[in-house]
DODOFI-429567 format. One record per residue (C-alpha): residue number from 1; residue in one letter; chain; x, y, z. Coordinates in pm, whole numbers, always signed. Example, Ala and Ser with C-alpha at 12.3 -4.5 7.8 and 13.67 -1.06 7.14 Angstrom:
! residues 2
(1, 'A', 'A', (+1230, -450, +780))
(2, 'S', 'A', (+1367, -106, +714))
! end
This chain:
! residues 138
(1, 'X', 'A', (+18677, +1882, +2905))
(2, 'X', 'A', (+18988, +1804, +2689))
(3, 'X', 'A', (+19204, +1503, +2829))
(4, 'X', 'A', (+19582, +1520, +2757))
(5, 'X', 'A', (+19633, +1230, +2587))
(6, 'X', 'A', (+19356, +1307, +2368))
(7, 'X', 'A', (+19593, +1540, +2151))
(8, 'X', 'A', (+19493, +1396, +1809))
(9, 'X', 'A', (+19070, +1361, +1716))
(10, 'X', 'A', (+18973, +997, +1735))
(11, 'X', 'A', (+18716, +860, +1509))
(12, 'X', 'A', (+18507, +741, +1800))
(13, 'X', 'A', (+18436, +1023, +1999))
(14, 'X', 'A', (+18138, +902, +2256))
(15, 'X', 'A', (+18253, +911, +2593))
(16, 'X', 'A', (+18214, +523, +2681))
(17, 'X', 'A', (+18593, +482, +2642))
(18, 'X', 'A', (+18796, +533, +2961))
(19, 'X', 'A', (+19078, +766, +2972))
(20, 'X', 'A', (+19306, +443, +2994))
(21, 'X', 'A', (+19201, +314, +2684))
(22, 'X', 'A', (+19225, +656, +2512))
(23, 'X', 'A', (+19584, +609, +2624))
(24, 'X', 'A', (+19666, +307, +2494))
(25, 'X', 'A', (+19554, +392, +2157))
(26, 'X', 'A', (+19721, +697, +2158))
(27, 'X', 'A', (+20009, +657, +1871))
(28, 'X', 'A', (+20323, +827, +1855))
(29, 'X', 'A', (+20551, +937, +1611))
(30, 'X', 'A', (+20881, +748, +1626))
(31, 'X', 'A', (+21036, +975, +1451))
(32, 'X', 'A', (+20974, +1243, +1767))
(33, 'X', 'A', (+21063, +925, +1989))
(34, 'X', 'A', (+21398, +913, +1815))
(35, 'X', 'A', (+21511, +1255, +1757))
(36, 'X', 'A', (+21454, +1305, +2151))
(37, 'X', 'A', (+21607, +964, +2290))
(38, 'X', 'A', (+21924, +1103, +2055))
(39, 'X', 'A', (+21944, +1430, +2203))
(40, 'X', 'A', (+21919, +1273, +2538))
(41, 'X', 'A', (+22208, +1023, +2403))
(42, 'X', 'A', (+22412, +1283, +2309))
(43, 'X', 'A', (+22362, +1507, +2654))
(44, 'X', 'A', (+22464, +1199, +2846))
(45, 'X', 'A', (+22802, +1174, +2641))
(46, 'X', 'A', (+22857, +1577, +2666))
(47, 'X', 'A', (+22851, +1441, +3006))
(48, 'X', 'A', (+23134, +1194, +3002))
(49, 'X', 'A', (+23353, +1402, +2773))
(50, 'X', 'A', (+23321, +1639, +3071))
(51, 'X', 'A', (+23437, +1386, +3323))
(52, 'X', 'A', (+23715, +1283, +3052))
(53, 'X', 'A', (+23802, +1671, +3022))
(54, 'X', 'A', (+23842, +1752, +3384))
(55, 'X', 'A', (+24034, +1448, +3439))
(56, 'X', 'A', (+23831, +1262, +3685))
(57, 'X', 'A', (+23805, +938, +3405))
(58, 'X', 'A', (+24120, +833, +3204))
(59, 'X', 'A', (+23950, +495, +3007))
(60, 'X', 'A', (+23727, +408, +2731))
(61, 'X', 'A', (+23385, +491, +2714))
(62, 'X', 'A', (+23301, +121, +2733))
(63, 'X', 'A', (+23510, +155, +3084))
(64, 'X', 'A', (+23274, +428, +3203))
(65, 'X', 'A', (+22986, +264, +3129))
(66, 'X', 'A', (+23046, -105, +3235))
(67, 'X', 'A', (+23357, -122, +3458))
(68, 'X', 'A', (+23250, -58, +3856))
(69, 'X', 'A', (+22888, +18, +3775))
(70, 'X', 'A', (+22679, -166, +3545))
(71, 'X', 'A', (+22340, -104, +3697))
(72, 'X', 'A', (+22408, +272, +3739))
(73, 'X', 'A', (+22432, +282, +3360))
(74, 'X', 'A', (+22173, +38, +3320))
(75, 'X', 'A', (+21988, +284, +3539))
(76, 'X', 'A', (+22066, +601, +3290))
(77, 'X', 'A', (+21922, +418, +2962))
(78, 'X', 'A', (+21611, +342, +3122))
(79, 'X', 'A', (+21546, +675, +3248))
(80, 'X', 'A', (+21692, +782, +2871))
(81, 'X', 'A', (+21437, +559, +2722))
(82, 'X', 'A', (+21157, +642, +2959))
(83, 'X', 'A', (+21161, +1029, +2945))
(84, 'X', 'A', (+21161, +1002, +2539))
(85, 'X', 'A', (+20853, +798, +2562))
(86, 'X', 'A', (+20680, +973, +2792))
(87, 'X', 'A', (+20741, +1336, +2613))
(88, 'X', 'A', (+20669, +1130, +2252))
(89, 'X', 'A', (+20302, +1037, +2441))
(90, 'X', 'A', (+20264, +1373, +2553))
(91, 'X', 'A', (+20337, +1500, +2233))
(92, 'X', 'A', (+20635, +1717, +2358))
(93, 'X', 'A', (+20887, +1584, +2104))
(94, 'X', 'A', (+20650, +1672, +1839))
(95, 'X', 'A', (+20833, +1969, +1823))
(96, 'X', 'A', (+21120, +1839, +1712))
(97, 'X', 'A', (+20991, +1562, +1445))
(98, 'X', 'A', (+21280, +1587, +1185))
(99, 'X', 'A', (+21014, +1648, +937))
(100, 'X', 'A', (+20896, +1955, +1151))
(101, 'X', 'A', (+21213, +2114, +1205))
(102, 'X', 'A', (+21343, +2053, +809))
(103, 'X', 'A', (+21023, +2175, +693))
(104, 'X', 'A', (+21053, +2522, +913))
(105, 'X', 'A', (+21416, +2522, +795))
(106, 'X', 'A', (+21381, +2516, +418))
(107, 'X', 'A', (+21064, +2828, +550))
(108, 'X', 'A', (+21367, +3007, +732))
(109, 'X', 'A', (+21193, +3079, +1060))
(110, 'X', 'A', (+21313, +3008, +1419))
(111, 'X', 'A', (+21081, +2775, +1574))
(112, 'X', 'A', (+21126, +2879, +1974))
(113, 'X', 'A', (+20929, +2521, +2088))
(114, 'X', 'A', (+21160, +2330, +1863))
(115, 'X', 'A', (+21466, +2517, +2025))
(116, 'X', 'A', (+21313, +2468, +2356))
(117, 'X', 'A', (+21243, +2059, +2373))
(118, 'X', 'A', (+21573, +2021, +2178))
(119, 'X', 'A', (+21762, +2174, +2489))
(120, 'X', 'A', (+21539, +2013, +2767))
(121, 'X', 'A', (+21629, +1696, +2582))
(122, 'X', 'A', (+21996, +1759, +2565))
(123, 'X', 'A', (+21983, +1878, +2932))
(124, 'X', 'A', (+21807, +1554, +3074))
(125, 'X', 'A', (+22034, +1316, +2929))
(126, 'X', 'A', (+22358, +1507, +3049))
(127, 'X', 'A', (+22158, +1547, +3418))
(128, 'X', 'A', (+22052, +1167, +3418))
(129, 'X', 'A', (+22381, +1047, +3356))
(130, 'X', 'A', (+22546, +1359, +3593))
(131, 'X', 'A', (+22340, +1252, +3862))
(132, 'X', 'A', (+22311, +875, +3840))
(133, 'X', 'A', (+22613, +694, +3620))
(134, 'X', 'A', (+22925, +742, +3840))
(135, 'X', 'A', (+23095, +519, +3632))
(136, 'X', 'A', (+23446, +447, +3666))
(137, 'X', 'A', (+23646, +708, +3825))
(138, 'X', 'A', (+23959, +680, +3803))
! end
């Protein structure tokens, strides 16, 4: 039985270690962390350049943010933070590892993963902040 969090071969492989402590010393690439907290950045702000666009907010971003509704904001990093960690330990946003995705580049091929966790990444920071960060309105 393969666990999920045992993605990459350990050098110990007996079975005396739980599952938790094959968890914790999973490691992750921070590269993976960071390309898919960015995405998720940048689908939160597609997000309030909507709400900007269609009129419903006239300020600053720092307004939107900060001004009626700190926590809700607060709120949206957190999740932000937490979903690229979780899909960095999962090994999700291994597919798009800057190294990855410049490597199949410079190859010329369409990675359809890569694509695919780019978009879900995009998509989860624009619902997160849809959903949660009412900011201010008006």
């Amino acid at each position: 039985m393969v666990w999920p969090v045992a993605r990459k071969a350990t050098r110990d492989s007996s079975f005396s270690k739980s599952v938790l402590e094959k968890a914790v010393m999973e490691t992750i690439s921070i590269a993976s962390f960071a390309s898919f907290l960015a995405l998720s950045v940048a689908g939160a702000y597609w997000h309030y350049r909507k709400v900007c666009r269609t009129g419903r907010h006239y300020g600053s971003l720092w307004d939107y943010l900060f001004a009626d509704y700190p926590g809700r904001s607060g709120t949206v990093g957190i999740m932000l933070v937490g979903s690229a960690w979780l899909t960095a330990t999962s090994g999700t946003a291994d597919f798009i590892n800057p190294q990855l995705v410049l490597e199949l580049m410079r190859h010329g091929e369409l990675h359809v993963p890569s694509i695919a966790v780019a978009y879900l990444a995009v998509q989860s920071g624009y619902a997160f902040d849809s959903s949660i960060n009412k900011g201010s309105m008006g």
